[in-house]
C-alpha positions in Angstrom: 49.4 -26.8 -97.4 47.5 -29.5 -96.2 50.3 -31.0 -93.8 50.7 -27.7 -92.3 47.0 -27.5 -91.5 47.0 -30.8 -90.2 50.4 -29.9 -88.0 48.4 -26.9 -86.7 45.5 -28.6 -85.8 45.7 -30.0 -82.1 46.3 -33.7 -81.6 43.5 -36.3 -80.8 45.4 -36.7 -77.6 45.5 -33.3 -76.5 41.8 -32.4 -77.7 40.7 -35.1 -75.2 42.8 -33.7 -72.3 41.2 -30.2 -73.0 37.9 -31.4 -72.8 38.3 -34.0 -70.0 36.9 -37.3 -69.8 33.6 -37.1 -71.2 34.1 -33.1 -72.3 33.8 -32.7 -68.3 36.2 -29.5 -68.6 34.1 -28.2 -71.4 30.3 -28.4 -69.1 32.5 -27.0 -66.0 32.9 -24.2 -67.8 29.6 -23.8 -69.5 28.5 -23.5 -66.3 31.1 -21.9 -64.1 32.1 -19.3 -67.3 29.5 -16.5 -66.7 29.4 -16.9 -62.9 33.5 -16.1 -63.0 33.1 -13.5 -66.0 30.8 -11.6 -63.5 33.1 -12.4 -60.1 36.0 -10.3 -62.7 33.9 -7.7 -64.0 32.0 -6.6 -61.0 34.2 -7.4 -58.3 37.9 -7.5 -59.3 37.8 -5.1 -62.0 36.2 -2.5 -60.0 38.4 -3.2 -56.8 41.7 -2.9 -59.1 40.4 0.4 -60.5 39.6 1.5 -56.9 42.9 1.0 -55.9 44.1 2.7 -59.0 42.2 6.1 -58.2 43.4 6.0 -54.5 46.3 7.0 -56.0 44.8 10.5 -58.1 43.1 13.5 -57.4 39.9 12.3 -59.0 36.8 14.7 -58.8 33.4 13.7 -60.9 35.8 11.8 -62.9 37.3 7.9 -62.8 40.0 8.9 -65.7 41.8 11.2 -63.6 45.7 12.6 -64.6 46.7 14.4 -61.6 48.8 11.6 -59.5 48.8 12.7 -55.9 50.4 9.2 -54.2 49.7 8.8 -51.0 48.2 11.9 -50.2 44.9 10.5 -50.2 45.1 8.1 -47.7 47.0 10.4 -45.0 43.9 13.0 -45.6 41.5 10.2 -45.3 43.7 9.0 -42.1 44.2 12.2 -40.4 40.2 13.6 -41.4 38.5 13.3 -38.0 35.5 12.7 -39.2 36.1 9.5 -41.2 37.9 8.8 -37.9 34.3 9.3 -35.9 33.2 6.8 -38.6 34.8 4.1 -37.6 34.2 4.9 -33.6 30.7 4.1 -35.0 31.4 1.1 -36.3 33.3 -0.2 -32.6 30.0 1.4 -31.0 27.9 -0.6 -33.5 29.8 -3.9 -33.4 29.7 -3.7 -29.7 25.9 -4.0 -29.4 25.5 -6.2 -32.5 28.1 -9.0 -32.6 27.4 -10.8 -29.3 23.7 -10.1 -29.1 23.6 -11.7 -32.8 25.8 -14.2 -31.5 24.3 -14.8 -28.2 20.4 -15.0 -29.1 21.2 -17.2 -32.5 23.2 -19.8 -30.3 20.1 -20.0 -27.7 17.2 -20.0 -30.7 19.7 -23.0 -32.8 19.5 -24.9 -29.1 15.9 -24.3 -28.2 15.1 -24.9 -31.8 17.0 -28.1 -31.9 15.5 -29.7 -28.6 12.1 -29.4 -30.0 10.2 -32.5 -30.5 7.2 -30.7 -32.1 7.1 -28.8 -35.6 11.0 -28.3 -35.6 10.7 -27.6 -39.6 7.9 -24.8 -38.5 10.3 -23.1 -36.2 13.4 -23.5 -38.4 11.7 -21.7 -41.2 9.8 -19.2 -39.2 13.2 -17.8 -37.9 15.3 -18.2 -41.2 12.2 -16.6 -43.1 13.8 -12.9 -42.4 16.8 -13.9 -43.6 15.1 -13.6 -47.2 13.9 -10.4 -46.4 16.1 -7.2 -48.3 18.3 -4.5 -45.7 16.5 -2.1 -47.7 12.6 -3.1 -47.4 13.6 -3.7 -43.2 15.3 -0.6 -42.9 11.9 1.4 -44.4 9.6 -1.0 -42.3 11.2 -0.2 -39.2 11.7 3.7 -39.9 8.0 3.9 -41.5 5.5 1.6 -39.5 7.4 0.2 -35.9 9.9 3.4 -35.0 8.3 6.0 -37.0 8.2 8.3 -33.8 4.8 9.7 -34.1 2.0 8.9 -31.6 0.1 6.1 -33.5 3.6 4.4 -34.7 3.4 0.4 -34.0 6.3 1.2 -30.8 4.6 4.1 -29.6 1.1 2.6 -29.5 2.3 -0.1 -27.3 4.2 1.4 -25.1 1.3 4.0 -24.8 -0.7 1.3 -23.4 2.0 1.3 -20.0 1.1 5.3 -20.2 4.6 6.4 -21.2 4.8 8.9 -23.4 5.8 9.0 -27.2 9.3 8.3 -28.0 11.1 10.3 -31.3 13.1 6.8 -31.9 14.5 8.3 -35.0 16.4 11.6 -33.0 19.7 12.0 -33.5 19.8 13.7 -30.2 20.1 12.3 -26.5 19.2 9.7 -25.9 20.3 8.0 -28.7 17.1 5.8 -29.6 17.9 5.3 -33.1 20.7 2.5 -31.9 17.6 0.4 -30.5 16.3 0.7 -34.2 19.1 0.2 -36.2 20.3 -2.9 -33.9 16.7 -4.8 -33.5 16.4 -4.3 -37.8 19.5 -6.6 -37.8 19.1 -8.7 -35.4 15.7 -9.6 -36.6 17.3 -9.9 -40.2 20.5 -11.9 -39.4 19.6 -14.2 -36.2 18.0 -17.1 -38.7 20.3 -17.4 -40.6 23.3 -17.9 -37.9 21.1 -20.1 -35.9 20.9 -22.4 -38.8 24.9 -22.5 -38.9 24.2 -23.1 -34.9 21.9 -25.9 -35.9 24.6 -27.4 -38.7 27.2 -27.3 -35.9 24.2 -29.1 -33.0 23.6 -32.3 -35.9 27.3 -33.1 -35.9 27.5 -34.0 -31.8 27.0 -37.4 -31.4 23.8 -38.4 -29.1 25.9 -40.5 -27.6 28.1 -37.6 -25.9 24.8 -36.3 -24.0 23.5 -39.6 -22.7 27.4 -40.0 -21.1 27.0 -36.7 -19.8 23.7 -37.2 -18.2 25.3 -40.4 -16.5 27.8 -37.9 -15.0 24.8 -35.1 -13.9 25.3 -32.7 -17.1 22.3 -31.9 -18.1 21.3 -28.4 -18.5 23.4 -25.8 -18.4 26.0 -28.3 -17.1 26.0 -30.3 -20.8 26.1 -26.9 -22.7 28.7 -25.9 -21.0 31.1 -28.6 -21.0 29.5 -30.6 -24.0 27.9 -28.1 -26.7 29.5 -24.9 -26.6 32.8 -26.5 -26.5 32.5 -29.0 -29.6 30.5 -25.8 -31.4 33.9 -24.0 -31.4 34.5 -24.3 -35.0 31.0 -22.7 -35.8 31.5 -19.8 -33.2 34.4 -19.0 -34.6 32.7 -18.8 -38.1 29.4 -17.2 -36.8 31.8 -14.4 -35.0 34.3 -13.7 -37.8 31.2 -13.3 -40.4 29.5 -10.6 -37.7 32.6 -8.7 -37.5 32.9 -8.4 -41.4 29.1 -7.9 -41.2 29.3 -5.0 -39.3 32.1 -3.5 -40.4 30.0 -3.9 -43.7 26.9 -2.0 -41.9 25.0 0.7 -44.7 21.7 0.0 -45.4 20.0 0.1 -41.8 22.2 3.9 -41.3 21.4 5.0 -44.9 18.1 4.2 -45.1 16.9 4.7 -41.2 18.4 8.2 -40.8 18.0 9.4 -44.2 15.9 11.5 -43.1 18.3 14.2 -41.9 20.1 14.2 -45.0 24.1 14.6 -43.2 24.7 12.3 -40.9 26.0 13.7 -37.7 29.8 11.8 -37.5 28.1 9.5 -34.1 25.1 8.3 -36.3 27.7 7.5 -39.6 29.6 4.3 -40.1 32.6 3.7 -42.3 30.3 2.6 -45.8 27.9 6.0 -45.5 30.9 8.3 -44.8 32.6 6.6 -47.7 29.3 6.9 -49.9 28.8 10.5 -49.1 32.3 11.1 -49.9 32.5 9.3 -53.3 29.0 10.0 -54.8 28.0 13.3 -52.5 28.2 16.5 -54.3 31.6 16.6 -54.6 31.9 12.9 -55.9 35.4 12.6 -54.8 36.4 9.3 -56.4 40.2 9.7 -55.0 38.9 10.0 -51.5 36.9 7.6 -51.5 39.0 4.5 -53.0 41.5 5.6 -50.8 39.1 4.9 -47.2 37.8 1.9 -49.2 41.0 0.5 -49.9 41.5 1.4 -45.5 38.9 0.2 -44.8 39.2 -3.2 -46.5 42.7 -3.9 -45.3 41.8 -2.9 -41.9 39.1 -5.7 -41.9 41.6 -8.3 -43.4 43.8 -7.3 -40.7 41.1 -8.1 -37.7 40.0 -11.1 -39.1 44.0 -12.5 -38.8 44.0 -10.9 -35.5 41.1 -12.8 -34.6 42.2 -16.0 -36.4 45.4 -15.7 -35.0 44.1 -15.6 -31.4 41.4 -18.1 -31.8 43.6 -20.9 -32.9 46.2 -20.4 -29.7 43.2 -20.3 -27.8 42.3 -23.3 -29.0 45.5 -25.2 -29.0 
């Protein structure tokens, strides 16, 4: 009895290679154990089950039994208005990705030529960053674009004598789009100008004072020296504001929640989605199904985009 215990037990030898020199596999997974048991049970889990009830006819219920195949995903494909949806994204990405892109390259250089209180003007422009979609969303639809007279954007522009604006109006002209585009932009900016800012430390000094020698300075040396040794970063900074906004819910959701159903011009993908899965008819089927779109026709743009930014650069 005892030499089979002993037999069963693990050798010294393996024991140590388990545990690593100096139990170094045991404390990796001390601490990396409940940060990947709650990656699996909140994000894989629920994406495999999604998939799963693409697949079934599943109304207020996620244990459906009526298998329908594929006929989810050609409703959700031929329904025109999840169709609109995504019109709204292209609409949205269009005024958001190089704006974001644009003004959080000219903050990272401004920002990284100063000579006085650069830590101050780092943090006052990353600060939003901190700053929850949600609480934005209601700040912006509440206090700055509430569309009544004494609202913070119709009080100043009262003082040029034009007349109050119903920024949140889902008619022409479309006035919420200024609203739901200046919420992000003053939410994500800081936080790509500091990947700007990463990319700005990494160009030697040296490169600039050659340039000047040759009469780029200016616009000449961020041309020819800074935006093209920031190529790595811009290609990062773009890809993540594509995913962003295909990713876009909490500015539409909580901005025009006001009129309840969104009319399919003022609805991206995520609030048609939301609507469909947890609306009244809590169409789980549905639902998976133009998640499950929806997240392999991101994967699919950002290999596009990978794709044609690395012959670009070669």
């Amino acid at each position: 009895m005892t030499s089979a215990l002993a037999q069963a037990r693990p050798s010294p030898g393996l024991r140590r290679r388990m545990l690593g020199r100096e139990n170094r596999n045991l404390w990796f997974w001390v601490f990396v154990g409940p940060f990947f048991l709650g990656l699996l049970l909140f994000i894989y889990v629920p994406i495999v089950w999604s998939a799963y009830l693409s697949f079934f006819s599943a109304y207020n219920t996620v244990t459906p039994t009526t298998r329908v195949g594929f006929g989810n995903y050609v409703d959700m494909l031929s329904d025109p208005n999840f169709r609109s949806s995504l019109g709204t994204f292209v609409v949205f990405a269009a005024f958001i990705v190089p704006t974001t892109f644009a003004l959080s390259l000219a903050t990272a250089v401004l920002v990284a030529r100063t000579r006085v209180a650069q830590p101050f003007f780092r943090s006052v422009f990353f600060l939003p960053t901190a700053c929850s979609y949600v609480v934005a969303a209601l700040i912006w639809k509440m206090s700055i674009f509430s569309g009544v007279r004494f609202g913070l954007a119709n009080t100043v522009i009262a003082w040029f004598g034009i007349e109050s604006v119903p920024w949140l109006s889902v008619t022409d002209p479309p006035w919420y789009w200024l609203v739901i585009v200046s919420a992000r932009l003053w939410l994500q900016v800081g936080f790509y100008m500091i990947l700007f800012l990463a990319g700005l430390q990494r160009i030697s000094p040296t490169l600039y004072e050659a340039g000047a020698i040759d009469g780029a300075t200016g616009w000449k040396a961020f041309r020819h020296i800074i935006f093209p040794l920031l190529r790595p970063t811009s290609t990062a900074v773009l890809l993540l504001l594509l995913i962003n906004a295909f990713q876009a819910f909490d500015e539409f959701f909580n901005i025009l929640s006001t009129f309840g159903t969104y009319p399919p011009y003022a609805r991206p993908p995520l609030v048609y989605l939301y609507y469909t899965a947890l609306g009244q008819g809590q169409d789980f089927g549905h639902g998976s199904a133009g998640a499950i779109i929806l997240t392999a026709l991101i994967a699919v743009i950002a290999l596009l985009f990978n794709r044609i930014v690395t012959r670009q650069g070669d």
